[in-house]
N, C-alpha and C positions, 0 to 999 in steps of 0.2 A: 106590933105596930104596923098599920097597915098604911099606905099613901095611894091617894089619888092625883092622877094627871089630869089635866085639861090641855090638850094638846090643837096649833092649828096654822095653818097655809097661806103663803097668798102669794099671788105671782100677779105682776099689775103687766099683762101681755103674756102670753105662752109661749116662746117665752119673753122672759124682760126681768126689771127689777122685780123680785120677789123676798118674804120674810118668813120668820117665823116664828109664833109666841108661843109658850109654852110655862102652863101654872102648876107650882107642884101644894098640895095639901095634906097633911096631917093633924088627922080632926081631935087627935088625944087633948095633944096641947097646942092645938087651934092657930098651928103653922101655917104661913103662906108665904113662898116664893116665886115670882113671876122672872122667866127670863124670854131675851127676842134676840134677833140678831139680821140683818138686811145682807144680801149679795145682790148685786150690779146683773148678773145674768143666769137666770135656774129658770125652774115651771114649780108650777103651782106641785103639783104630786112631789119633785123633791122638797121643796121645804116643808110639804105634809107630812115626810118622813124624817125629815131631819129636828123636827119640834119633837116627834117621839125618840129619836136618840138623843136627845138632848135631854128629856125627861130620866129616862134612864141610865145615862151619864152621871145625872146629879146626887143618886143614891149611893151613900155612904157603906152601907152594909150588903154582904152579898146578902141573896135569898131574900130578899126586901120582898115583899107583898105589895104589887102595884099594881090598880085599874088605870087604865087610860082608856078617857073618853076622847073620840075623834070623832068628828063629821066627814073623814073620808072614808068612803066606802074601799077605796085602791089601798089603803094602809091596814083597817080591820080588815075585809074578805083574805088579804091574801097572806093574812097570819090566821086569822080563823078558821079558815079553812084549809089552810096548809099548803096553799099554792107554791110560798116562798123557800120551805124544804124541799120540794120536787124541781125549783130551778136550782136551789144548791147543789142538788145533785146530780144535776145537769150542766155541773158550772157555769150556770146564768147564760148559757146561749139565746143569745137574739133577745135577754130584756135588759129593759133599761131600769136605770140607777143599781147597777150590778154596785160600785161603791157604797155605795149608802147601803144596801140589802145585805151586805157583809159586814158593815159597820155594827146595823142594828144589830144581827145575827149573836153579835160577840155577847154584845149588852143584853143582850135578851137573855141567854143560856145564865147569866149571872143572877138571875130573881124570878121570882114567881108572876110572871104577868099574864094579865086577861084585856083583853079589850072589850070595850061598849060602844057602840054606836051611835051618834046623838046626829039628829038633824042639825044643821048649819042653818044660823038667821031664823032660830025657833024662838027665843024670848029665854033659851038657858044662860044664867049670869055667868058662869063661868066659860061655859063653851064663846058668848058675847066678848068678853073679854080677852082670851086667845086671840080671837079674831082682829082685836082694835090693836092687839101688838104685834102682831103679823102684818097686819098691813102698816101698823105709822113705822115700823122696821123696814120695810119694803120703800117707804117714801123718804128715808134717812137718810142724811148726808155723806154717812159712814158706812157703805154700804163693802162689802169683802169680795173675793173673786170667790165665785164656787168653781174652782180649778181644773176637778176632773170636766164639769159640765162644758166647762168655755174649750177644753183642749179638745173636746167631742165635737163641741159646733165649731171649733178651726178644722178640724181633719173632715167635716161632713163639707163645710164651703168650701175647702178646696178640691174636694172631689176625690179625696182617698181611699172613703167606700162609700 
């Protein structure tokens, strides 16, 4: 049984409120689950990332077979090309969402994933639809702290490094 993600971002200011939607499909028996969720203060790149942890969070079985389709090029290049093993290995010096890059990490070595690339705002229905729960997540009233993020930009405005 194979599932597909539709995975996607949105940060309304870079940062500012941002969301993120993310659709899981299973086309056997023509499954769909959509989930989103809005934080008060991220960027657009973490909740790119955090809709694919989310996606792979939701699988049940280990060794799940899973495409996720993103329109960020910063989420696919730097698992497709292995960027994200070379800062593990360098324990994340000097990048950012070192949290989230570890989180994914975990989730990832549990299943069989590939990623695909899809243009963003192309007329693809599903990649469309990420997008419209990403952002009415980012515009919700329920919006959550992204923790590590906010404790980053307390220590950067006060001038800690």
């Amino acid at each position: 049984m194979a599932i597909i993600a539709y995975t996607d971002g949105s940060s309304l200011g870079n940062p500012g409120p941002g969301g993120y939607g993310t659709i899981l499909l299973e086309t056997e028996k023509k499954i769909k689950k959509e989930f989103s969720q809005g934080f008060r203060l991220t960027t657009n790149n973490r909740m790119e990332l955090m809709a694919v942890i989310v996606a792979l969070e939701k699988l049940k079985n280990p060794q799940t077979e899973i495409t996720i389709y993103t329109d960020s090029k910063y989420v696919c290049d730097s698992v497709e090309k292995k960027w994200v093993f070379g800062w593990e290995k360098k324990g994340f010096k000097g990048k950012k969402n070192e949290d989230l890059w570890r989180k994914f990490l975990i989730q990832y070595r549990k299943h069989k994933v590939t990623f695909q690339w899809v243009k963003g705002h192309a007329g693809n229905e599903f990649n469309e639809r990420a997008d419209i729960l990403a952002v009415t997540a980012a515009n919700s009233s329920q919006l959550l702290a992204d923790e590590f993020f906010e404790k980053l930009q307390n220590a950067e405005n006060k001038g800690l490094f």
